[in-house]
ZAMI-577117 format. One line per 8 residues: their letters; for each residue z negated, y, x of C-alpha. Coordinates in nm, 4 decimals. Each point is the difference from the previous one (the first is absolute). Layout:
<nodes>
A = Z Y X | ...;
</nodes>
This chain:
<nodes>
XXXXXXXX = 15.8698 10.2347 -1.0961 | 0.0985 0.3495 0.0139 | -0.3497 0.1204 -0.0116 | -0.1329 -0.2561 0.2014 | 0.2475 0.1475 0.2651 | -0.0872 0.3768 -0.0564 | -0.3790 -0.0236 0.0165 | -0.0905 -0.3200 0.1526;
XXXXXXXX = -0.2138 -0.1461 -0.2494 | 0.0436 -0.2385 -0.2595 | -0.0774 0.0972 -0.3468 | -0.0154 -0.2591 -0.3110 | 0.2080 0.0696 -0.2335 | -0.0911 0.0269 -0.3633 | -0.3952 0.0440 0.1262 | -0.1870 0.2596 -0.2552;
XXXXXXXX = -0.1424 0.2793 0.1953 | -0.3815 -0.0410 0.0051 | -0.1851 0.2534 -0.2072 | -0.2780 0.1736 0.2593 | -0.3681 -0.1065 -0.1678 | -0.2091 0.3238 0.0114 | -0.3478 0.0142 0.1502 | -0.2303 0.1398 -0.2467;
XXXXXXXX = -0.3258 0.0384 0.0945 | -0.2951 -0.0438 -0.2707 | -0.2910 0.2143 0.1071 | -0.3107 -0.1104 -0.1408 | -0.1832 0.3036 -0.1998 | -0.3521 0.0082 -0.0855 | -0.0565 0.0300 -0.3842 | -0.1154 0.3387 -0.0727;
XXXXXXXX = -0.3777 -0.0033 -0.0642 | -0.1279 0.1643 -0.3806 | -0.2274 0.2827 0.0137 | -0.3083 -0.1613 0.0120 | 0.1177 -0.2590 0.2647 | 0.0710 0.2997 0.1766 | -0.3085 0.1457 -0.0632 | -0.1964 -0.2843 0.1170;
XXXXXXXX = 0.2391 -0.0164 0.3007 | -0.0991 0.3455 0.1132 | -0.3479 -0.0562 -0.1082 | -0.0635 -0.2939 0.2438 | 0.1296 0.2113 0.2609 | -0.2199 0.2591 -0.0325 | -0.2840 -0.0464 0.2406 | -0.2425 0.1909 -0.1005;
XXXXXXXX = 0.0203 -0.1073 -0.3560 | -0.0286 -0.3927 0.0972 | -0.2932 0.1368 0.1827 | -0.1634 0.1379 -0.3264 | 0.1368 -0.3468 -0.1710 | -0.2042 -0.2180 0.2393 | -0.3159 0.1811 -0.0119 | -0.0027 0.0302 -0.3373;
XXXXXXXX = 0.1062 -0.4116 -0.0346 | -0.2954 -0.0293 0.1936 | -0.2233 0.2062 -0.1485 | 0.0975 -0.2363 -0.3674 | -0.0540 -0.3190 0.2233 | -0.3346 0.1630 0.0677 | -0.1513 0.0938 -0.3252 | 0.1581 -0.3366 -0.1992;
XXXXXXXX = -0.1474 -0.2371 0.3021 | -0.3042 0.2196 0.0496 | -0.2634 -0.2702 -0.0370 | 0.1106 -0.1887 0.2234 | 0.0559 0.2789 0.2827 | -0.2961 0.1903 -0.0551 | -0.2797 -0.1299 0.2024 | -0.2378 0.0610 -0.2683;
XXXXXXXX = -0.0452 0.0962 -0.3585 | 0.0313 0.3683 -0.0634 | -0.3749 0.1072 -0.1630 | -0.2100 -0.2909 0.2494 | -0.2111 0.1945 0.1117 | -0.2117 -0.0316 0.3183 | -0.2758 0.3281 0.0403 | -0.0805 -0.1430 0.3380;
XXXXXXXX = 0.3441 0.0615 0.1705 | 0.0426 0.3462 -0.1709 | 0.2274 0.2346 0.1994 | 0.0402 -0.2617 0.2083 | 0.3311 -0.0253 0.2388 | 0.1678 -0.2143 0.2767 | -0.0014 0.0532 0.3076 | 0.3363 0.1101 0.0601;
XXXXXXXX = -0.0204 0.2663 -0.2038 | -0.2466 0.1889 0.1587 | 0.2260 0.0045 0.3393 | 0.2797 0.1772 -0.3027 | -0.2765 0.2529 -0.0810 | -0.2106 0.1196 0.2781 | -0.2299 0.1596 -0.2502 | -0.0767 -0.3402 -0.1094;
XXXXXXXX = -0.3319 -0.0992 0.2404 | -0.1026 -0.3432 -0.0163 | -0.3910 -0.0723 -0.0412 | 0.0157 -0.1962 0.3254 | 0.1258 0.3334 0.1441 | -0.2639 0.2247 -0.1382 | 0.1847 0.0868 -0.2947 | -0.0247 -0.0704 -0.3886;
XXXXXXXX = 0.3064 -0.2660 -0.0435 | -0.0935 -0.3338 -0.1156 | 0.2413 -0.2274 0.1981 | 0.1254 -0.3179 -0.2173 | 0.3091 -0.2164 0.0508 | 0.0040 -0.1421 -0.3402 | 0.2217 0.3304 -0.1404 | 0.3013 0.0724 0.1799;
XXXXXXXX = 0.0354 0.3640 -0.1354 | -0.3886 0.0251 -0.0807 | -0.2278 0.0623 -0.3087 | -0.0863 0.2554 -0.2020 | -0.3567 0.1795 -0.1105 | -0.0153 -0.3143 -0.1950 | 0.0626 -0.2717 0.2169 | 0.3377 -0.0698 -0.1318;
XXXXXXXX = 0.3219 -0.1090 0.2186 | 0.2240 0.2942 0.0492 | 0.3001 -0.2465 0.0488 | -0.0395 -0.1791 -0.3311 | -0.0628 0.2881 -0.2387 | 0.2902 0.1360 0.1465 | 0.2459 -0.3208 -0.0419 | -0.2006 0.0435 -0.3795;
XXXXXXXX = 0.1389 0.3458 -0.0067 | 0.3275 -0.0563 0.0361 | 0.0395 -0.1395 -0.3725 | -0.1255 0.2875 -0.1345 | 0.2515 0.2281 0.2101 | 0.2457 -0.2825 -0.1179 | -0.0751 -0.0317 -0.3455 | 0.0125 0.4123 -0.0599;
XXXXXXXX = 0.3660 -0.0077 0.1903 | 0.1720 -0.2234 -0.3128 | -0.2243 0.0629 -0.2430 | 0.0831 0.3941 0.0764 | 0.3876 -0.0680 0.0020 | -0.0114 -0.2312 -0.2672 | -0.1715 0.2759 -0.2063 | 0.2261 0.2462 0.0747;
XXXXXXXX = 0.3176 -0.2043 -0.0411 | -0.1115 -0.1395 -0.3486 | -0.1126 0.3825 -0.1588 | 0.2323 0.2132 0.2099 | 0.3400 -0.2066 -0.0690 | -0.0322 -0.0539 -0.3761 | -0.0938 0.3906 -0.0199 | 0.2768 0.1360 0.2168;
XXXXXXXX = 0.2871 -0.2871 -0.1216 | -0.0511 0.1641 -0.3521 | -0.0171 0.3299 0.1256 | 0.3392 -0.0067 0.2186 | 0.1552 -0.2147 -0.2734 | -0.0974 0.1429 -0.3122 | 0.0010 0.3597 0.1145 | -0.0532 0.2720 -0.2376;
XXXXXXXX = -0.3551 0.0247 -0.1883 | -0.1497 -0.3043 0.1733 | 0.1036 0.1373 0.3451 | -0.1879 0.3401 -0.0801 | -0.2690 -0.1849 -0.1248 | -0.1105 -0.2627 0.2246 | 0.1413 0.2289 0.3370 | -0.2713 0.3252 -0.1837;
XXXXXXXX = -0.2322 -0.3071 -0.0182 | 0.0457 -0.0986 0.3741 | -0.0422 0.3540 0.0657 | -0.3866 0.0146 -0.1271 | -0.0812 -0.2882 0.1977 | 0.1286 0.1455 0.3143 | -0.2192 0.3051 -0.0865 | -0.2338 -0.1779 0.1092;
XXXXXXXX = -0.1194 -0.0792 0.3809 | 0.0198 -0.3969 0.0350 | -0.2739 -0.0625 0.1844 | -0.2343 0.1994 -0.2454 | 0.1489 -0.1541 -0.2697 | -0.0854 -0.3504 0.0627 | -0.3561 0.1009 0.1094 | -0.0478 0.1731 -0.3155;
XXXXXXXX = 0.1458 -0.3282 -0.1921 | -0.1847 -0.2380 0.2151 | -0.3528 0.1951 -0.0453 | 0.0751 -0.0242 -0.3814 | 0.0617 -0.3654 -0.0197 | -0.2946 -0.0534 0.2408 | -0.2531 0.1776 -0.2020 | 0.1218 -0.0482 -0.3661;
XXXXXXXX = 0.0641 -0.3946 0.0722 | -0.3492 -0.0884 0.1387 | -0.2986 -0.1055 -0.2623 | 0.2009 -0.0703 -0.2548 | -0.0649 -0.2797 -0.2574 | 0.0671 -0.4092 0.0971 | 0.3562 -0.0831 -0.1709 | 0.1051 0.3871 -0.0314;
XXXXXXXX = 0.3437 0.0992 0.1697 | -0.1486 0.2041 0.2338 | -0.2527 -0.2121 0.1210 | 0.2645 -0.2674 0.0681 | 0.2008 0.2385 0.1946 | -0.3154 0.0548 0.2049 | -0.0643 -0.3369 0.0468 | 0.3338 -0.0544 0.1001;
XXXXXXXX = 0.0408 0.2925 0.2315 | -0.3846 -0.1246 0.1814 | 0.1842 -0.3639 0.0158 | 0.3025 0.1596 0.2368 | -0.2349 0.2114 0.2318 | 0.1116 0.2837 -0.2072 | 0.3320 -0.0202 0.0327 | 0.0557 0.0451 -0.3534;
XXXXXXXX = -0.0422 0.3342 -0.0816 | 0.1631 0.1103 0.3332 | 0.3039 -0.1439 -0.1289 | -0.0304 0.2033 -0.3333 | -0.0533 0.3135 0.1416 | 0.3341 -0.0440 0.2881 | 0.2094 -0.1305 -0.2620 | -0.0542 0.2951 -0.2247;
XXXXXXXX = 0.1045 0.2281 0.2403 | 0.2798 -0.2421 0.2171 | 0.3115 0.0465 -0.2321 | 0.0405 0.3513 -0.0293 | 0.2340 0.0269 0.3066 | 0.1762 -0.3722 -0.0583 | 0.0689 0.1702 -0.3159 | 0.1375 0.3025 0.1017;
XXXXXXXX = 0.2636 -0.1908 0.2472 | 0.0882 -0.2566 -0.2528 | 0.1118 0.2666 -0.2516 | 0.2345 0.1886 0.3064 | 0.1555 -0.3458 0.0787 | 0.0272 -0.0481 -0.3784 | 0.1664 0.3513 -0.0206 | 0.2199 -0.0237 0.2939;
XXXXXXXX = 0.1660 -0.3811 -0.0797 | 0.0249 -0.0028 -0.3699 | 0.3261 0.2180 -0.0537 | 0.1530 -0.1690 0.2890 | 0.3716 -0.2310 -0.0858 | -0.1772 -0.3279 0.0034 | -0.3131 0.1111 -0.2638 | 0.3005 0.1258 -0.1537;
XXXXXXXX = 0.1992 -0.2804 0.0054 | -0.3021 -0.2201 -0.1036 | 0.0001 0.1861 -0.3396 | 0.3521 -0.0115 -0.0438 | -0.0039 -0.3973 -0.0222 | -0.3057 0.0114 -0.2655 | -0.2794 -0.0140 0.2243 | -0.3396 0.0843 -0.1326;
XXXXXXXX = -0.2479 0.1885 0.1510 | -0.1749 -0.2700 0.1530 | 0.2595 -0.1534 0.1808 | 0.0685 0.3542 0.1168 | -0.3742 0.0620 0.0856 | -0.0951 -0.3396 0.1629 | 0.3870 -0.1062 0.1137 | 0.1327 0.2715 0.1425;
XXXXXXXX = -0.2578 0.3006 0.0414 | -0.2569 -0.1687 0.1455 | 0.1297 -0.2168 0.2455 | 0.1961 0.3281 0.1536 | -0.3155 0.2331 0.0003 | -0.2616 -0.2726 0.1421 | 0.0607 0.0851 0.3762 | -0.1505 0.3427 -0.0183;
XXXXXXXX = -0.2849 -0.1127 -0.2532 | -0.0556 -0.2962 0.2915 | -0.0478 0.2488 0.2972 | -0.2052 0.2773 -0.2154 | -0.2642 -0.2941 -0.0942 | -0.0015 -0.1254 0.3159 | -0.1054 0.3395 0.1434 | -0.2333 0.0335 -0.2516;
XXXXXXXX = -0.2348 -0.2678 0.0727 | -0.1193 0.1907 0.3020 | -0.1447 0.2695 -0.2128 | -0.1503 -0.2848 -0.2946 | -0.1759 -0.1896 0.3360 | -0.1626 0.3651 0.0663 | -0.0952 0.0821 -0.3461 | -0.2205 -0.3261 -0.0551;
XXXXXXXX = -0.1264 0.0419 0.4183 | -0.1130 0.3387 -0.1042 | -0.1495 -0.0904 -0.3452 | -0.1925 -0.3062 0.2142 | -0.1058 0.2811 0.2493 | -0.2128 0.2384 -0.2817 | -0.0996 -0.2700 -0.1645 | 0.2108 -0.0622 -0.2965;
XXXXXXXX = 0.2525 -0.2654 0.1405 | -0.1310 -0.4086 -0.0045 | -0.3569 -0.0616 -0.0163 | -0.2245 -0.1324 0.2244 | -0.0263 -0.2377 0.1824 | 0.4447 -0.0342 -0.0467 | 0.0742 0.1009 0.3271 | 0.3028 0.2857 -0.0082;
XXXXXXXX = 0.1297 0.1541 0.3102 | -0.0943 0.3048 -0.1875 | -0.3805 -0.0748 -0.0401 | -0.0205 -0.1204 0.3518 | 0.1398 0.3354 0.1447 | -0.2277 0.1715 -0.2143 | -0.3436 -0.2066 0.1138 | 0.1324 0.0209 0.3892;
XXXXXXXX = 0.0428 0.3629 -0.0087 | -0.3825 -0.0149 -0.0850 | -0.0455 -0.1213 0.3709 | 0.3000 0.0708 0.1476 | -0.1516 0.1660 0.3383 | -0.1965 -0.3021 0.0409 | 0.2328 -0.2669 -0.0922 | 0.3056 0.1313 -0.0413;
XXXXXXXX = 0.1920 -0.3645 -0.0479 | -0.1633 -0.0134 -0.3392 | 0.2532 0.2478 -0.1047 | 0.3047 -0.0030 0.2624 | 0.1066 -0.3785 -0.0902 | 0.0043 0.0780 -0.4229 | 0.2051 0.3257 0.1179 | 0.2253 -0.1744 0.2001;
XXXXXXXX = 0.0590 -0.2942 -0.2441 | 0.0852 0.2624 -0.2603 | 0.2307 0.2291 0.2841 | 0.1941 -0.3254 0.0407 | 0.0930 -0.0683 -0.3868 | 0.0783 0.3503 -0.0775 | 0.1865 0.0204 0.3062 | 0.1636 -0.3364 -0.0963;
XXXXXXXX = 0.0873 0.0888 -0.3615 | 0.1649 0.3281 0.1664 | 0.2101 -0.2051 0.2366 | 0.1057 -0.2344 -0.2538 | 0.0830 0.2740 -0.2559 | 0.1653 0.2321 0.2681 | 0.2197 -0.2945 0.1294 | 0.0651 -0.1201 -0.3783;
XXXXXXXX = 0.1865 0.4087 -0.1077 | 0.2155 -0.0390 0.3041 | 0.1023 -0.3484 -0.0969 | 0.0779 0.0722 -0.3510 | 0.1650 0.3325 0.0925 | 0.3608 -0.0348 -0.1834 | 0.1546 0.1746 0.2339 | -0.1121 -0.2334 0.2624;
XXXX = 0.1758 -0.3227 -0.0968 | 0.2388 -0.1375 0.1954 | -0.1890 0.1639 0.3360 | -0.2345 -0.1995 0.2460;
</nodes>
């Protein structure tokens, strides 16, 4: 009663004071992405590499689905309607003069982008050329990965005599210019493969290359002279990554050498090897589009943007479109490929994880 006197309120006796419940207050954290989640986080927002992405995605939708998007076949052939162009693309190039006009264009609606000397769509030898563009930007890379990766893994791992020797071998290759290297190899198997005897090896190679367009050969002569630089890196990411703690602690466990190669080299050196190949295939696409454009790339009538370039240039002050839409298509892959590759070294950047 006494303290119900003093402070005027009633307490109950014997009541356990009530513990106060803390407030905690769970934030919700995002799980930390791994490196290549990150990469392909920063990847996707990269415009100008999605940019390359897309046109190149369309550019494979293109060659795989060409029959059906080219309006014709590639080699039909109509001499009537040679040179022949639409009429809106004589309003593009006032040079151009229609017939009706006075001038020396034969106007015809059936090609969108024209025909050449031969009477051939423009639009569907081009959608044609895009698989050989195509097929020299993996078989290039793949090439390069397959020699250049087994020769500079053993060189970075092995080290001592076998580094001196392939690396001195490397060297003599680069000695030479790459460009007149594959001529020289592609003029070889041109002329030493042809009339040779049914069943022999190198009359089946000939065969086989005249079966492709002449793809065959073109492929020889780039791969022989693609891995030299793929090489060269592998064997510096080799070098750099193999006496670090975890290669270390790898072969402290018992590891061999391939699980150290294959488990924990490769993985950790394949972001640079990724963006070096990708900005490679610019410079393979060039090497067959030149080799088309003296003569020594596919052969006729297998359209390349290449060979087109080189029979518009032939008439290029009288119909120029015969050899501004091949350019272009080829300006847009190399661009593409540039984009890509560009957007793909400041994705994998190490130093860039973690950043938007």
């Amino acid at each position: 009663m006494a303290s119900l006197q003093k402070s005027g309120r009633p307490t109950a006796p014997n009541t356990p004071l009530q513990p106060k419940m803390a407030v905690v207050q769970i934030q919700n954290h995002q799980p930390s992405r791994s490196l290549w989640g990150d990469a392909v986080y920063r990847l996707v927002r990269n415009r100008a590499a999605m940019l390359g992405a897309i046109i190149i995605l369309l550019n494979v939708l293109m060659a795989i689905f060409a029959p059906m998007i080219a309006p014709q076949a590639y080699d039909a052939a109509v001499l009537a309607d040679n040179n022949a162009a639409p009429e809106w693309i004589t309003h593009i190039f006032p040079t151009m003069i229609p017939k009706s006009e006075g001038g020396y264009v034969t106007i015809s609606q059936k090609y969108s982008l024209g025909a050449d000397k031969l009477g051939r769509d423009l639009l569907s030898r081009i959608v044609y050329g895009a698989r050989i563009s195509l097929a020299v930007a993996v078989i290039g890379p793949t090439f390069s990965i397959l020699i250049g990766l087994v020769v500079g893994m053993m060189a970075g791992y092995v080290g001592g005599r076998v580094d001196n020797l392939l690396m001195r071998l490397v060297d003599v290759m680069y000695a030479f210019p790459t460009l007149l290297l594959i001529i020289l190899l592609l003029a070889v198997f041109r002329t030493s493969f042809q009339n040779q005897a049914p069943g022999s090896l190198p009359y089946l190679l000939d065969r086989l290359d005249a079966s492709i367009g002449g793809l065959l050969f073109v492929f020889i002569g780039i791969g022989v002279t693609a891995w030299m630089g793929m090489a060269r890196l592998v064997r510096g990411q080799v070098l750099s990554v193999r006496e670090l703690a975890y290669i270390e602690s790898a072969r402290s466990i018992g590891a061999n050498s391939f699980t150290i190669i294959f488990r924990h080299i490769l993985p950790n050196i394949l972001g640079p090897l990724i963006v070096a190949e990708t900005l490679a295939i610019p410079s393979y696409i060039s090497y067959e589009a030149f080799l088309s454009f003296i003569g020594l790339g596919v052969r006729p009538p297998t359209p390349s943007w290449g060979s087109m370039i080189s029979e518009g240039a032939q008439v290029i002050q009288t119909y120029p479109n015969q050899t501004i839409f091949p350019a272009l298509a080829l300006f847009l892959v190399m661009f593409a490929f540039n984009f890509l590759g560009d957007g793909l070294r400041d994705a994998l950047d190490p130093t860039m994880q973690g950043m938007d």
